[in-house]
C-alpha positions in Angstrom: 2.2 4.5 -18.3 0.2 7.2 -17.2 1.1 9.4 -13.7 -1.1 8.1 -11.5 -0.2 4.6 -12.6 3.4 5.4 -12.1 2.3 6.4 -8.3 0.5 2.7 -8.3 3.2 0.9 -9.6 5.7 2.8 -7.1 3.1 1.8 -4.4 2.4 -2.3 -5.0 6.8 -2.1 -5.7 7.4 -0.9 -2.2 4.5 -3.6 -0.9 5.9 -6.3 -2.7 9.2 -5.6 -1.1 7.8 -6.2 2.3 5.7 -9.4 1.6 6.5 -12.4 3.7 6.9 -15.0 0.8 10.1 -12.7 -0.4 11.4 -12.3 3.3 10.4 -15.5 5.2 12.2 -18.1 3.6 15.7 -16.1 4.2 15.7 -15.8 7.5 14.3 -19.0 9.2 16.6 -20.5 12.7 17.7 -24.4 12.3 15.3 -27.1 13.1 15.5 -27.8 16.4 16.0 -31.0 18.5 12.7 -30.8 20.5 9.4 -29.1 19.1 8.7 -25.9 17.1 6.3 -23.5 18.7 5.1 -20.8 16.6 3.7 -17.6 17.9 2.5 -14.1 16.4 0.7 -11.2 16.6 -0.1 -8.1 13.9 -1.0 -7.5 10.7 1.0 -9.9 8.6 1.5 -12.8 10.6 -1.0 -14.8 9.6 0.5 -14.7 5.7 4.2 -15.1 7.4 2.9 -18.6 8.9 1.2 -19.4 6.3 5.0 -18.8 4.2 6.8 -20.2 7.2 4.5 -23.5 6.9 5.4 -23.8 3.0 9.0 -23.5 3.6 9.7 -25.0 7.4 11.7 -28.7 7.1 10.2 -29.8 10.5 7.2 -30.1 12.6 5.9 -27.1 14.1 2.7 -26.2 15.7 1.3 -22.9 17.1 -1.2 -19.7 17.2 -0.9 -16.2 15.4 -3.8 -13.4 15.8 -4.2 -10.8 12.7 -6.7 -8.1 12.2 -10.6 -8.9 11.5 -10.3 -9.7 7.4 -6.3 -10.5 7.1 -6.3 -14.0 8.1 -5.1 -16.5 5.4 -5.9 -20.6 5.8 -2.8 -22.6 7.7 -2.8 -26.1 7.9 -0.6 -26.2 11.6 -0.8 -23.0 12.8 -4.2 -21.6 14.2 -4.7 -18.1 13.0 -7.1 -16.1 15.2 -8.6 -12.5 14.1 -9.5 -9.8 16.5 -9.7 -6.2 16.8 -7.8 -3.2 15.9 -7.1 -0.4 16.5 -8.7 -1.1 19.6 -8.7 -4.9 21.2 -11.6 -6.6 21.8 -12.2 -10.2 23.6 -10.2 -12.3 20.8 -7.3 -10.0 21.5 -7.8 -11.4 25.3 -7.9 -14.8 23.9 -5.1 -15.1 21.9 -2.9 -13.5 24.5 -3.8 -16.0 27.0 -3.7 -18.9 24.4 0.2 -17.9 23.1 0.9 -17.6 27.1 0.0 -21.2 27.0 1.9 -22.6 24.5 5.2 -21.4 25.5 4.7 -21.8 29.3 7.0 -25.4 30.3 9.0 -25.6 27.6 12.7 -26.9 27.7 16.2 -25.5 26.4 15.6 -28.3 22.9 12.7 -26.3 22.1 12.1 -23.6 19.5 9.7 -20.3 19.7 9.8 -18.9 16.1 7.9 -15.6 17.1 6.3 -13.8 13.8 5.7 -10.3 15.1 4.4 -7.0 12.5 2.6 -3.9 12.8 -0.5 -3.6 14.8 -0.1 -6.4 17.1 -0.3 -4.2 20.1 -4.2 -4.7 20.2 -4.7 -7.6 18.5 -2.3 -9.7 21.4 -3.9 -8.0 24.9 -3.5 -9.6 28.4 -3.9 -6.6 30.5 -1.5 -6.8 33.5 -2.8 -7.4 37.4 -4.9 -4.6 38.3 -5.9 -3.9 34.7 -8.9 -4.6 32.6 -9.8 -5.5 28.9 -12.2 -2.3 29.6 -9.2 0.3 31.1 -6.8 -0.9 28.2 -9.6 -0.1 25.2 -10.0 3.1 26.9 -6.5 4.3 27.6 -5.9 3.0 24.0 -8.8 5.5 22.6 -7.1 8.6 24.2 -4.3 7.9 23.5 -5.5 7.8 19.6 -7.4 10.7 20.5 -4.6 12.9 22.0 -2.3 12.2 18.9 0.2 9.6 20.4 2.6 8.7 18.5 2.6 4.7 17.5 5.9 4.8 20.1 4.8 6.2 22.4 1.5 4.1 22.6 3.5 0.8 22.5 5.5 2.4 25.5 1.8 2.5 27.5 0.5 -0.8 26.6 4.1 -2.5 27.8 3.2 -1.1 31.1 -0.4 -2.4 31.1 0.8 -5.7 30.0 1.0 -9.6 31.1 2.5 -10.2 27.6 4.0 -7.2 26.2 7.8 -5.9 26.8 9.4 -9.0 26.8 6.9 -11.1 29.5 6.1 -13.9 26.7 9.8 -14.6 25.9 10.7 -14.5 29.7 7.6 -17.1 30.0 9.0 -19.1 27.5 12.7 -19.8 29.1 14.5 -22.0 28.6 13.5 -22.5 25.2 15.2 -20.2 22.4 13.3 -17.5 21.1 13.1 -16.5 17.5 11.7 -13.5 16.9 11.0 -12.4 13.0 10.1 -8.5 12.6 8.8 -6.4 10.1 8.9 -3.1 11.2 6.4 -0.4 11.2 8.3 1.5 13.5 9.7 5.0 13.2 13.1 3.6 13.8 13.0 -0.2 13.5 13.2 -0.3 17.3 11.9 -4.1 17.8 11.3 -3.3 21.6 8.3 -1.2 20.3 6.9 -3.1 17.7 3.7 -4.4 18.7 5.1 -3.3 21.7 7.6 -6.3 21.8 6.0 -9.3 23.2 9.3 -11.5 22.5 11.7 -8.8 23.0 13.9 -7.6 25.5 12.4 -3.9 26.3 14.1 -0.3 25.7 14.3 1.0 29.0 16.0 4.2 28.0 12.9 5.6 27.1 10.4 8.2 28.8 8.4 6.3 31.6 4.6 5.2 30.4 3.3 7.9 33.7 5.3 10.5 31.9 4.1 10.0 28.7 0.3 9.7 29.3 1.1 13.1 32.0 2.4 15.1 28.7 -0.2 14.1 26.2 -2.8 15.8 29.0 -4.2 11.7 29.0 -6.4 11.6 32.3 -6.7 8.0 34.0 -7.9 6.7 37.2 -6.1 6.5 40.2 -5.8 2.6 40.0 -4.3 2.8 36.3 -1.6 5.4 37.3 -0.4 3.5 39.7 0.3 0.6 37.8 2.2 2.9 35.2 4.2 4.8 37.9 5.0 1.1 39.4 6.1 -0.6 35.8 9.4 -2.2 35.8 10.5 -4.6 33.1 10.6 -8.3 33.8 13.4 -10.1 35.0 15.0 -12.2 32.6 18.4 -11.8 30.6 17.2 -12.4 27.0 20.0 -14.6 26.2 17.8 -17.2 24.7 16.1 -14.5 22.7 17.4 -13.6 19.2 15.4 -10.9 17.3 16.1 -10.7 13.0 14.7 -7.5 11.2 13.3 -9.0 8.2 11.4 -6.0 6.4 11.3 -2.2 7.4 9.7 1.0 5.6 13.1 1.9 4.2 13.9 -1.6 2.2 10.5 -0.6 0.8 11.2 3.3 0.3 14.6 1.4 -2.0 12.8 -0.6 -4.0 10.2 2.2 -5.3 13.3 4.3 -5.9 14.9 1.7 -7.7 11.6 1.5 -9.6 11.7 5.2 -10.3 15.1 4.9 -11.8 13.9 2.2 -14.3 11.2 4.7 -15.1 12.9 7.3 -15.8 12.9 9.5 -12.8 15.1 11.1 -10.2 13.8 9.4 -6.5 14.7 11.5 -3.8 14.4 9.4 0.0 13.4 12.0 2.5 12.9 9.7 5.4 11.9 5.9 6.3 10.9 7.7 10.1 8.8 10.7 10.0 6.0 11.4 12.2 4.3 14.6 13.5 0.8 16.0 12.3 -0.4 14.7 8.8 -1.4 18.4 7.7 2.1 19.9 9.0 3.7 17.1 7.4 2.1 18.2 4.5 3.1 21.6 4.1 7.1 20.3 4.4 6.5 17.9 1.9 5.0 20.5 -0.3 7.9 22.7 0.5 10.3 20.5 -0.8 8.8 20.0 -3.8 8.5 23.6 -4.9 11.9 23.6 -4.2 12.9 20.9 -6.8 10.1 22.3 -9.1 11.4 26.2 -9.2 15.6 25.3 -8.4 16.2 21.7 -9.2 17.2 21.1 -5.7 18.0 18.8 -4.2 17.1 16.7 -7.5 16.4 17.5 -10.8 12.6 16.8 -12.4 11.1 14.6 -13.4 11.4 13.5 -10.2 9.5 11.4 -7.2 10.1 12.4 -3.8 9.5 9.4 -1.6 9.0 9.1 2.3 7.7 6.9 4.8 7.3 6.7 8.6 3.4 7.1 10.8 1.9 10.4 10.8 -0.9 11.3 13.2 -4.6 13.2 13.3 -5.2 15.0 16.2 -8.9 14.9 16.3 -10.7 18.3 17.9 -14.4 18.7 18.5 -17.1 19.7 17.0 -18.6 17.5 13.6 -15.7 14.9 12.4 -15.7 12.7 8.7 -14.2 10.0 7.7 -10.4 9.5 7.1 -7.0 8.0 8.1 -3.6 9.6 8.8 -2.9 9.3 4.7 -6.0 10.7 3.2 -5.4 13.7 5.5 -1.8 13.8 4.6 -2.9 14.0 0.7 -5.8 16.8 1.3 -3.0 19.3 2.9 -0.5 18.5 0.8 -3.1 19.0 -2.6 -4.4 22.0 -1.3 -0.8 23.4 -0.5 0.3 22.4 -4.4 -3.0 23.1 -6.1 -1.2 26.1 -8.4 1.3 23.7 -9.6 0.0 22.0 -12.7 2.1 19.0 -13.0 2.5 17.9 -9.5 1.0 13.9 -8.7 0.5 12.3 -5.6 0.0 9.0 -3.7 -0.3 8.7 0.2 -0.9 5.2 1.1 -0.8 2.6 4.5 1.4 -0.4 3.3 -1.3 -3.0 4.9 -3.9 -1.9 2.7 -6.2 0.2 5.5 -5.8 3.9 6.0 -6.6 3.9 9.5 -10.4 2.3 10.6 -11.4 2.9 6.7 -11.7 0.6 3.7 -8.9 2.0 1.4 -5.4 2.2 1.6 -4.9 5.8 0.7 -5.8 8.0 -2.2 -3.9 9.9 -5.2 -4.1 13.4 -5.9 -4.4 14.9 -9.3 -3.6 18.5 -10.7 -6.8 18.9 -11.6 -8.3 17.8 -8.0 -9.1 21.3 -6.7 -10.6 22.4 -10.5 -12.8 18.9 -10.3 -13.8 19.2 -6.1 -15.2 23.2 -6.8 -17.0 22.5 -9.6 -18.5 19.5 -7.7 -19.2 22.1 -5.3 -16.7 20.8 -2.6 -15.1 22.8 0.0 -11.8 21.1 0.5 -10.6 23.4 3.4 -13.3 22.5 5.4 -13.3 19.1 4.6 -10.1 19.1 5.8 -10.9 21.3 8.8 -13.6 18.3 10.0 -11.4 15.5 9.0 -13.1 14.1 6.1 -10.7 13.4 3.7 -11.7 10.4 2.8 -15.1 12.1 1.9 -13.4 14.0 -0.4 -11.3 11.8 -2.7 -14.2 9.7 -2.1 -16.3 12.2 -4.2 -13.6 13.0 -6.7 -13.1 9.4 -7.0 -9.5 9.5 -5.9 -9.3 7.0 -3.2 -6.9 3.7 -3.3 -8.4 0.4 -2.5 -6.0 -2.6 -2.2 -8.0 -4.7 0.4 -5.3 -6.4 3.0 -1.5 -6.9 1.5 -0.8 -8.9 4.4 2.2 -7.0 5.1 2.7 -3.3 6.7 5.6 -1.0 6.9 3.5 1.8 7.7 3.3 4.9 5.7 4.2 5.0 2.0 4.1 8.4 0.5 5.1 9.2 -3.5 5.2 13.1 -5.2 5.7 12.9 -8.7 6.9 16.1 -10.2 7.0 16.0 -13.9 
């Protein structure tokens, strides 16, 4: 097996690990006496009903909403597409249409709620006072001033009819259900696709406070709402929430993988975040250090991380690229003397961001290959347009949708 098949292998392992036919069938409630209601939002839920429908003993009906292109045929359960990473009118819809179904339910009834990454835009009923139009735009600066996923999901709670709990306190007295996989920084379900079923984390920094720090401006009408946010009243005893695949069961399995290969895996983290190109530069740190000391692990070696990066995007003339593509320039360019150093940055759901590829693998020979081709990487870099570049050097990943996503899923081989 070549390196960068190694990288690919360690990749579709850590994917695998996180698909819903492997994690679904484990974790299902008991049948219940009256009817099963089946809700979801994000990027996997429409293949974790289409699992839950194989495997279910009893009726059930319902309505999940995926990304545009991630939907997969159900014979109960309506699956709706909308938009992301910004909502659109089917986000609207399917908001209002889950609102329905568990609205008048009784105590013998069932909400089996299938909730993953990226449902914060694709399940939007903005909150009284609030429009489809404010929540795209708060959502676009947020991107734009280099939120992290956390702290966005804290926003859109506030700006919410359905997020932060409201569509399991709308569907009391019935039991709630709730089956995660986490994209989170932390596995906090209270912030994963900003919690629709969940009782919310109010231990965190206020939504005013966090869109005052990130220098977000909004109009008068939306700050109040955000200053006035309080969660909403309900206990959350008929709520029960079960964590059925996060970045680090994935981040185990490709270092179990690496062990049957022959390599030392070294975990850095399931939860980092910060800048993709300062990111970068610690992750090439590290691995000059196992290169020239053998620390913390001997070579050959893989180090492995995980977690959401972000691209704060400046002005001036911008490319192409997600949060991974960017992650892999910096880190390339960092390591471009090192002759024997692969590597793989990759999103878990198959789409780096807005683009069509997953990620993208660096070579040793990159930097040789992009100046002969007469490629400037630094300024690539410098205009975000990494994709542009291991789109030229023929670099780039392309999985189409996993129909799963534990965020970030980063690989360093050092042989």
């Amino acid at each position: 097996m070549t390196p960068p098949d190694i990288l690919i292998d360690l990749f579709r392992t850590a994917v695998a690990a996180a698909q819903p036919a492997r994690c679904i069938p484990t974790a299902l409630p008991p049948v219940p006496r009256g009817r099963t209601i089946v809700i979801g939002a994000g990027k996997a839920s429409a293949e974790m009903a289409a699992q839950l429908e194989a495997v279910w003993p009893g009726e059930l009906q319902g309505t999940v909403v995926t990304r545009y292109g991630h939907g997969v045929p159900c014979k109960k359960i309506r699956v709706l597409e909308a938009g992301h990473p910004v909502p659109d009118e089917n986000s609207f819809a399917a908001a209002r249409e889950m609102r329905r179904l568990v609205t008048g339910l009784n105590p013998d009834d069932l909400v089996i709620s299938l909730i993953s990454g990226g449902g914060s835009s694709l399940l939007v009923e903005p909150a009284p006072g609030v429009t489809l139009n404010d929540k795209q735009t708060i959502t676009r600066e947020l991107m734009l001033a280099g939120a992290t996923i956390s702290e966005m999901n804290r926003v859109r709670q506030a700006l919410s009819a359905v997020k932060g709990g409201r569509l399991a306190a709308a569907a009391f007295p019935a039991k709630v259900v709730t089956l995660v996989i986490s994209d989170v920084p932390g596995d906090d379900p209270a912030l994963i696709a900003s919690g629709p079923t969940v009782a919310p984390n109010v231990a965190h920094e206020g939504p005013l406070e966090i869109v005052e720090r990130l220098g977000v401006t909004v109009a008068a009408d939306i700050r109040a709402v955000l200053a006035n946010y309080r969660p909403p009243f309900c206990d959350f005893s008929h709520c029960e929430t079960r964590l059925i695949a996060t970045p680090i069961q994935s981040l185990n399995a490709a270092a179990e993988r690496a062990r049957e290969l022959g390599l030392s895996p070294l975990i850095l983290s399931d939860c980092i975040e910060g800048e993709a190109r300062e990111t970068a530069q610690v992750h090439a740190g590290i691995a000059q250090g196992v290169i020239r000391h053998g620390t913390p692990v001997n070579i050959p070696a893989v180090v492995l991380s995980g977690g959401e990066t972000r691209v704060t995007l400046g002005t001036g003339r911008l490319g192409r690229g997600g949060r991974n593509t960017e992650f892999l320039l910096a880190l390339g360019l960092a390591l471009r003397d090192e002759k024997l150093v692969y590597a793989l940055a990759c999103d878990t759901d198959g789409s780096d961001g807005s683009e069509d590829n997953a990620g993208a693998i660096w070579l040793p020979d990159s930097a040789e290959r992009a100046e002969a081709a007469g490629l400037d990487l630094r300024e690539l870099l410098q205009r975000h347009d990494a994709y542009g570049a291991f789109a030229a050097l023929g670099n780039l990943v392309v999985t189409g949708p996993t129909r799963t996503n534990v965020n970030d899923f980063r690989a360093i081989l050092l042989l």
